[in-house]
N, C-alpha and C positions, 0 to 999 in steps of 0.2 A: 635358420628357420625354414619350416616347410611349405612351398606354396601346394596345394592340394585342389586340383582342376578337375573340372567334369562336364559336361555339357547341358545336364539338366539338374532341378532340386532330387526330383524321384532317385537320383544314382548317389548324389551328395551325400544324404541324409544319413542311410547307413555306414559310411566311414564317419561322422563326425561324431559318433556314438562309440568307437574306440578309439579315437584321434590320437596321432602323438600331441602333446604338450605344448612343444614349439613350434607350431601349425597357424598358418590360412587358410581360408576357405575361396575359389573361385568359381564360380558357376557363369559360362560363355554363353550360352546359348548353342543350339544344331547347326552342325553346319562350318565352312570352313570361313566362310565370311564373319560369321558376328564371333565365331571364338577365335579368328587371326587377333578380329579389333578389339575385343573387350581385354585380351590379355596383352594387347603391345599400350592401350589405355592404362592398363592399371600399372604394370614394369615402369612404364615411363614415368611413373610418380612413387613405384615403394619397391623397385630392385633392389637397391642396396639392404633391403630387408633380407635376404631371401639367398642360400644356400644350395637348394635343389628346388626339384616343379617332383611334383607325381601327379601322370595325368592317368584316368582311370575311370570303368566304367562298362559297356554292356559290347557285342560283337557279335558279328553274323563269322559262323566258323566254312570253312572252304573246304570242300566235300571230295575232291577231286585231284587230293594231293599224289602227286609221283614218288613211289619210293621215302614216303614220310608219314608217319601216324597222323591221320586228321583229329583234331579235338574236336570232343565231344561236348554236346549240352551240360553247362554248369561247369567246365571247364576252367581252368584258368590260363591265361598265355599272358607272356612275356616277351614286349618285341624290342627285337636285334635293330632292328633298321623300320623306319617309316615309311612309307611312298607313296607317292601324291598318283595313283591309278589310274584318273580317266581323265589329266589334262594333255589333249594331244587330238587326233585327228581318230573319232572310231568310226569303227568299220563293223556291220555286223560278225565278222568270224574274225577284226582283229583291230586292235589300236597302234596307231603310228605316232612313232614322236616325233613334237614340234622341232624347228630345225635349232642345231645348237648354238648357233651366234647369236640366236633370243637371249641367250644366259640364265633360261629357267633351271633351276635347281627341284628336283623332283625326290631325288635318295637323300635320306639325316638316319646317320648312324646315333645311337642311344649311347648314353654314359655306360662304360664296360664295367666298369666298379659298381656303379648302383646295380646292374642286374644282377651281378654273382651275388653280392649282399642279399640283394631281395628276393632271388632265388633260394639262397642258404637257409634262410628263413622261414618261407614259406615250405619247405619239406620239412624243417623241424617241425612246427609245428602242424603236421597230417595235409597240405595242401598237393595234390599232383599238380604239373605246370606243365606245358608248350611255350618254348622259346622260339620264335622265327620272326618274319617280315610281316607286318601289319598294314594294309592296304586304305588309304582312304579316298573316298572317293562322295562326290555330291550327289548323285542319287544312289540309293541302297538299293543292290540289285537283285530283280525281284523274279530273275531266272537265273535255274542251275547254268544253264548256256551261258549266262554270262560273265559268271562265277568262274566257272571253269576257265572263261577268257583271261581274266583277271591273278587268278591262283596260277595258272600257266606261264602268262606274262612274266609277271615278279617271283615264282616261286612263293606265296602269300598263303600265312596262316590262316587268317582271318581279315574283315573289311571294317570300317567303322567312319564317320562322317566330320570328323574335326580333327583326326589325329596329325595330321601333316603340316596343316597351320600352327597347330601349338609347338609343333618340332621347329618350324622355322623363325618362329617369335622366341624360343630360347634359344635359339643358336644366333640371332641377331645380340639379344642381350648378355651371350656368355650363360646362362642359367644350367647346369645340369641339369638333363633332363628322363626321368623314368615312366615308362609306361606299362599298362598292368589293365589288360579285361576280360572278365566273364563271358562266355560264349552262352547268349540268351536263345539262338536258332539256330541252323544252319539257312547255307545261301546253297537254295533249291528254289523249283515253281512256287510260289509266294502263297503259303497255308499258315496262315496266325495260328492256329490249332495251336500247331506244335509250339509255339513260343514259349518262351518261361523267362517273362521279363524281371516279374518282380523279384524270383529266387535270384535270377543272375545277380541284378541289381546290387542285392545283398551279400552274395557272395563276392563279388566284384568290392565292393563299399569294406567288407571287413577284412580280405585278403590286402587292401591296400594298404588300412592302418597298421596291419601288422606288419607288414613293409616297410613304410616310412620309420617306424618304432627302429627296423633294423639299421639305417641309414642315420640315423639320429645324429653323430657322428661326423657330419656335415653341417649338421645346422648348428648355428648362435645366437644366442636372442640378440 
């Protein structure tokens, strides 16, 4: 079975409207705190349910890529690797890492199997996609400058504000883990204008189900 995460109802709604079959629903909350805890809450009482995670939902796209196409608005990406972006020591022009015999773990590489699957998928069926590194980080950063810091940093397709805890709650439980979001802005000087939350939302919500449909494969009631 599919556990199926998101951080708000507004992102939820539209996957559960084509949902796979052998599906759950998780809604965390923002943020890396209440979606670390509401999903190491729930594993801890109905893991053995559960075959893969698809976590999914809206992203600020990184503008400032090297030698790499940036996504664009309504976009879809696919990430390779998570990473936890601003725990460490910043600096206005740079962030330093904490020393390493804290034994913080920051990089969770994704299931390589669910992305090809979910990748293969989604071009059958008319979607373009971005595969790279997805950035999360506790405040959404509300300048290109800082964007830039960050996209630099990690080589970073996009940023998004729970992605790193849910990596680290399925890699504690064993859970295969897929991740899959809609790029609602870019990460420039901070102009709601431009946003397009609702369309992402949607787009994000139905490129999933069609995803997990592909991965099915994995799951067992």
């Amino acid at each position: 079975m599919i556990l199926a995460i998101t951080a708000t109802d507004f992102e939820m709604a539209p996957f559960l409207r084509g949902a796979p079959g052998a599906c759950r629903s998780l809604v965390t909350g923002v943020g890396v705190l209440e979606s670390g805890l509401r999903l190491s809450r729930y594993l801890e009482q109905n893991r053995r349910e559960f075959t893969m995670a698809l976590h999914f939902g809206v992203a600020g796209a990184y503008v400032d890529r090297v030698d790499e196409e940036a996504a664009g608005l309504l976009d879809i990406c696919i990430a390779e690797k998570e990473i936890l972006g601003d725990l460490g020591i910043c600096f206005p022009q740079r962030i330093d890492e904490l020393p390493e015999d804290l034994g913080l773990q920051k990089i969770f590489d994704l299931d390589d199997t669910l992305l090809k699957q979910g990748t293969a998928v989604l071009e059958k069926y008319g979607f373009s996609w971005h595969r790279g590194n997805f950035v999360t980080v506790n405040c959404a950063s509300g300048t290109r400058q800082r964007g830039e810091l960050l996209c630099r940093k990690y080589d970073g397709l996009c940023e998004n504000m729970e992605g790193a805890a849910i990596a680290r709650v399925c890699l504690e439980y064993d859970l295969p883990l897929m991740k899959l979001r809609c790029i609602s802005n870019y990460v420039v000087d901070r102009d709601l204008s431009g946003w397009r939350l609702v369309e992402a939302a949607k787009k994000a919500g139905e490129a999933a189900a069609i995803a997990g449909k592909a991965c099915s494969h994995y799951c067992r009631q």
